[in-house]
N, CA, C and O of each residue as an XYZ file, in Angstrom:
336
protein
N      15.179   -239.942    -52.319
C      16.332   -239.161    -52.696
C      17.128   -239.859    -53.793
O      17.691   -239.255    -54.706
N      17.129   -241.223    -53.622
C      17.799   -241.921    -54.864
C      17.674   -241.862    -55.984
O      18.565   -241.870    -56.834
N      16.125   -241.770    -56.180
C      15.181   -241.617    -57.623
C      15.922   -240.405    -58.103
O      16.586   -240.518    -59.134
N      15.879   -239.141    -57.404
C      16.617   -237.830    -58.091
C      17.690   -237.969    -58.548
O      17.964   -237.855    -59.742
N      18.559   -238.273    -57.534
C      19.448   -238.614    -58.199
C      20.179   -239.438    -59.307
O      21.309   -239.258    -59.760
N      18.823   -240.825    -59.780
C      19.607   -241.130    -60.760
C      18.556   -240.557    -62.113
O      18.882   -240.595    -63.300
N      17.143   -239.997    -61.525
C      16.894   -239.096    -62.610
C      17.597   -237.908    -63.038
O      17.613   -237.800    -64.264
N      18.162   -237.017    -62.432
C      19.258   -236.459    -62.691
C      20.732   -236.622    -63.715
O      21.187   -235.931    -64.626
N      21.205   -237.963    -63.008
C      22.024   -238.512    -63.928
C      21.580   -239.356    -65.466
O      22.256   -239.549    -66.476
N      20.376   -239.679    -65.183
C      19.722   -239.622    -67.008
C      20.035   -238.473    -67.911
O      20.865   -238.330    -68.809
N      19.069   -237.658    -67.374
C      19.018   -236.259    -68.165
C      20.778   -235.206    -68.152
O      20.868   -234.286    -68.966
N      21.638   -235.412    -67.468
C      22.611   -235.554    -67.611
C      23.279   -236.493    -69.041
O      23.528   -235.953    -70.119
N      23.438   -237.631    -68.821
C      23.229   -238.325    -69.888
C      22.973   -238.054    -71.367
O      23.760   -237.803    -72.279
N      21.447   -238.195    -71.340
C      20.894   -237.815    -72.826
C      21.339   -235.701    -72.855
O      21.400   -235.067    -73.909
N      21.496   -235.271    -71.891
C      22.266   -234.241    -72.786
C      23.717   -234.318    -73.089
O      24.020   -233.418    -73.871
N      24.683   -235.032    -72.770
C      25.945   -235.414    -73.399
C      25.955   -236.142    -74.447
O      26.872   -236.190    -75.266
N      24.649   -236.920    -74.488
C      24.442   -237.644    -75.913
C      24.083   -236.572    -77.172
O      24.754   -236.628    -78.203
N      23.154   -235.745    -77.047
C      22.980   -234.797    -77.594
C      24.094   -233.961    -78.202
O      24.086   -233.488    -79.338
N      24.987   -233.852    -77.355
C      26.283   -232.865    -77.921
C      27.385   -233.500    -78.344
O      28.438   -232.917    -78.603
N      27.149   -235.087    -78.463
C      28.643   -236.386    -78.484
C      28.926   -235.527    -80.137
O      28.134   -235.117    -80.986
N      30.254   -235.524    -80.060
C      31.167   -235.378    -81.213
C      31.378   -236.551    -82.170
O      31.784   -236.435    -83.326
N      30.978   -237.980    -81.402
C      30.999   -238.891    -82.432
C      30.049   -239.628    -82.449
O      29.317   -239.493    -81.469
N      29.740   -240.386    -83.188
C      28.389   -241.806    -83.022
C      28.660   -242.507    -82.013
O      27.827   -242.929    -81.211
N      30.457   -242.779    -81.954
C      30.212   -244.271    -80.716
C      30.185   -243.425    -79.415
O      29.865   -244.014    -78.382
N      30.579   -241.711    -79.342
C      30.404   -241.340    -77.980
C      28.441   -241.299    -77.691
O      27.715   -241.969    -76.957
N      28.234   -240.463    -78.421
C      26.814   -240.612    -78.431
C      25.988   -242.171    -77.949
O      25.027   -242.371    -77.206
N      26.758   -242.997    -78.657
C      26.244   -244.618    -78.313
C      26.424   -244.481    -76.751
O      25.418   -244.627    -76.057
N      27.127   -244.324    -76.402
C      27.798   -244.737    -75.258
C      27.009   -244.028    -74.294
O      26.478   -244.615    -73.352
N      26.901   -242.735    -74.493
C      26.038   -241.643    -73.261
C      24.105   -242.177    -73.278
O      23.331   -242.094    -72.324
N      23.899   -242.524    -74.221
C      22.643   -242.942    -74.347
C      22.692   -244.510    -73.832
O      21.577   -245.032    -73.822
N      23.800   -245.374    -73.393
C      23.271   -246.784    -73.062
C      23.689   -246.567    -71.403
O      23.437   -247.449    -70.583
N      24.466   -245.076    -70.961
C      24.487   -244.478    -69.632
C      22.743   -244.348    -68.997
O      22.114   -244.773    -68.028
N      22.481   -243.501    -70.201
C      21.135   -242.938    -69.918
C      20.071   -244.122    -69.765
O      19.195   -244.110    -68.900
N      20.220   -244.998    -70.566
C      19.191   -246.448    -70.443
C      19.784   -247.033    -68.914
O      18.928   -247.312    -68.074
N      21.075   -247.195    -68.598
C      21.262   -247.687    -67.502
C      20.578   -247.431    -66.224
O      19.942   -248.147    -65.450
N      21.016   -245.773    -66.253
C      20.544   -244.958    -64.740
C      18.953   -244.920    -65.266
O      18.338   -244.726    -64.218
N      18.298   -244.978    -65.987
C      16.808   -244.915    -66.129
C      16.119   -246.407    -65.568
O      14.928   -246.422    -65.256
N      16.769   -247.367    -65.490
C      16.316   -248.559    -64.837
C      16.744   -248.557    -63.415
O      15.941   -248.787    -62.510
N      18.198   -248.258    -63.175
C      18.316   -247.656    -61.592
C      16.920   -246.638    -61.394
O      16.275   -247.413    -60.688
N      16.418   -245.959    -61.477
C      15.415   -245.179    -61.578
C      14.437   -245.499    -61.319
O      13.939   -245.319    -60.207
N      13.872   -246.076    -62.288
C      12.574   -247.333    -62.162
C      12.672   -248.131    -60.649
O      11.780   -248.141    -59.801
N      13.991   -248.786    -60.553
C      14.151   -249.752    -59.364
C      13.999   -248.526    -57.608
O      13.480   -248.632    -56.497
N      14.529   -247.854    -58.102
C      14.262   -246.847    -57.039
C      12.944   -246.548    -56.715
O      12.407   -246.624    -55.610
N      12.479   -246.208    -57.764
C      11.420   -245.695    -57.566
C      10.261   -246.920    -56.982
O       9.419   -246.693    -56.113
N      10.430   -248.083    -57.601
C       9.464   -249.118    -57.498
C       9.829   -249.341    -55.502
O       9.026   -249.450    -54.576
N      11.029   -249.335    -55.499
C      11.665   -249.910    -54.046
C      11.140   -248.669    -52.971
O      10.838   -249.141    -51.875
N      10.958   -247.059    -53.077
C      10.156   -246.672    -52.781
C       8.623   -246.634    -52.300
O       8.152   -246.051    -51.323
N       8.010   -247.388    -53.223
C       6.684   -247.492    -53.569
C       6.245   -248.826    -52.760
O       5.229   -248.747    -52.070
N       7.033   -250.170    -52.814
C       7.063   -251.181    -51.961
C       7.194   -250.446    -50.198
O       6.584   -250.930    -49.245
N       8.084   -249.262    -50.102
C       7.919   -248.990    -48.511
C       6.438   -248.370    -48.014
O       6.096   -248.057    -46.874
N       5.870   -248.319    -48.956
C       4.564   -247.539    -48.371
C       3.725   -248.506    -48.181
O       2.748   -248.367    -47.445
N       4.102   -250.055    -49.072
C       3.254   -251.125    -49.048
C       2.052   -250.583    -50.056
O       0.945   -250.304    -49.594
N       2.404   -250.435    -51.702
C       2.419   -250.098    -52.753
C       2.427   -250.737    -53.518
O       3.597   -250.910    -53.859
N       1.303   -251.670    -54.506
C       1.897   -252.830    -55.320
C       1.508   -252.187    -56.642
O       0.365   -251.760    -56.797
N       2.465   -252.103    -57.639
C       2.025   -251.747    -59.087
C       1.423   -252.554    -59.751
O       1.690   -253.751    -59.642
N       0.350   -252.050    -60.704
C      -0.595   -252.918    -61.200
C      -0.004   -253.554    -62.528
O       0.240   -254.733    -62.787
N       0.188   -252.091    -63.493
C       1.115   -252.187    -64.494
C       1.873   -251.012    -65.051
O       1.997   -250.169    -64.162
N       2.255   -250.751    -65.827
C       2.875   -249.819    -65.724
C       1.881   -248.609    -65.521
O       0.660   -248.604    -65.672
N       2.858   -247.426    -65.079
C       2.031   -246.422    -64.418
C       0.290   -246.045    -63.951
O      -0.553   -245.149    -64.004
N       0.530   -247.550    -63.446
C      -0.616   -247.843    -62.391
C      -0.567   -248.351    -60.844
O       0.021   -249.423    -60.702
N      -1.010   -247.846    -59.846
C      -0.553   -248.405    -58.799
C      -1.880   -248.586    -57.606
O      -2.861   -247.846    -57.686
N      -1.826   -249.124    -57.055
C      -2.888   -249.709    -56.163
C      -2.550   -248.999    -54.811
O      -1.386   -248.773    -54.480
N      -3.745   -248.626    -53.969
C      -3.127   -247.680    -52.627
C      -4.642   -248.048    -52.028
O      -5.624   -247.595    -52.617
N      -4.829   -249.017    -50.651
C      -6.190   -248.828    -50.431
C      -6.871   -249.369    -51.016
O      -7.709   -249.911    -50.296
N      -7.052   -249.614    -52.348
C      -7.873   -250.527    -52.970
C      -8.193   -249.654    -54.056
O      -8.713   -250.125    -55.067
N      -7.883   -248.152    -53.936
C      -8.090   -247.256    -55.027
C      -6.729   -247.134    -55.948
O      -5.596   -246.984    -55.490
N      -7.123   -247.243    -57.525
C      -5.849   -247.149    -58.507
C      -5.676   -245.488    -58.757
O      -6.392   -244.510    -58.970
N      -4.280   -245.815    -58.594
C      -3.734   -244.177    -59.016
C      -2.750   -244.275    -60.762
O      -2.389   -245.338    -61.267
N      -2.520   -242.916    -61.354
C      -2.213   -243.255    -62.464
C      -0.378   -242.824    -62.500
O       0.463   -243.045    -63.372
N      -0.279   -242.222    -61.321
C       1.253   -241.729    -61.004
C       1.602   -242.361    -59.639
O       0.845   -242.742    -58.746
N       2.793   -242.370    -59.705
C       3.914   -243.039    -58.291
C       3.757   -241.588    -57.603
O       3.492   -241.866    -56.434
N       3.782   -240.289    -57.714
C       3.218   -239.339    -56.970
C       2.064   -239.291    -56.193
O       1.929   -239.043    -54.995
N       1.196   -239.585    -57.117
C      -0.192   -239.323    -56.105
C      -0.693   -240.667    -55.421
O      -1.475   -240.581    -54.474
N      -0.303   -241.794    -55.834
C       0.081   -242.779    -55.090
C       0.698   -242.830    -53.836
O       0.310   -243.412    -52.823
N       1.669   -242.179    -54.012
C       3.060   -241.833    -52.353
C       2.097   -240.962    -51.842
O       1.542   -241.294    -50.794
N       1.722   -239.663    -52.509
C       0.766   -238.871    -51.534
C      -0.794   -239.822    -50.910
O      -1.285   -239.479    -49.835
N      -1.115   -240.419    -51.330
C      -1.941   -240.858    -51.108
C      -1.903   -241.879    -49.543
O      -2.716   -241.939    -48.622
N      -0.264   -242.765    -49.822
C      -0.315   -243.807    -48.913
C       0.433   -243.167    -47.713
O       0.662   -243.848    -46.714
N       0.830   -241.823    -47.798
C       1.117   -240.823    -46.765
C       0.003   -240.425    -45.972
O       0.029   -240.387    -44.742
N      -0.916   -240.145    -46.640
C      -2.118   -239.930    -45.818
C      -2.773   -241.002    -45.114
O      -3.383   -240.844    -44.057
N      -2.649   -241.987    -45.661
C      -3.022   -243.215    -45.059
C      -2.635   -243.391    -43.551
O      -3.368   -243.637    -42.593
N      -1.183   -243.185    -43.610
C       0.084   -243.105    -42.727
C      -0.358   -242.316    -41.387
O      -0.375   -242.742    -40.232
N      -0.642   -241.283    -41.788
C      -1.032   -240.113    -41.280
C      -2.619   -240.163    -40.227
O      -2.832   -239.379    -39.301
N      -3.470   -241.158    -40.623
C      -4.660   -241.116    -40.026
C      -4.327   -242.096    -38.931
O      -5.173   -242.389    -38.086
């Protein structure tokens, strides 16, 4: 639920940057948007650690011993795991 929410508040973000009336507002909504996009990342990674999930490199992740190319089918994946 965290991830949404601070993906949310990105794209929030880069659209106030989009419409800034000045350069330094624009500056400002876009180093928002870099912020909550690493909250994001950390969410998402801190997610991915609860399934017992280790990323390989970027958008690569290990589940089982099989590599996935998304944190989606990864989570679906170590759900099923869960599940048997």
């Amino acid at each position: 639920m965290e991830r949404y929410y601070w993906a949310g508040r990105k794209s929030e973000e880069i659209d106030l940057a989009r419409c800034a009336a000045s350069p330094e507002a624009r500056l400002v909504h876009q180093e928002l948007a870099a912020r909550y996009d690493a909250k994001f990342k950390s969410a998402e990674a801190d997610a991915l650690a609860a399934f017992g999930i280790s990323e390989i490199c970027a958008d690569q992740y290990l589940v089982n011993g099989r590599q996935y190319t998304t944190a989606g089918d990864a989570i679906a994946e170590a759900k099923r795991g869960l599940a048997q």
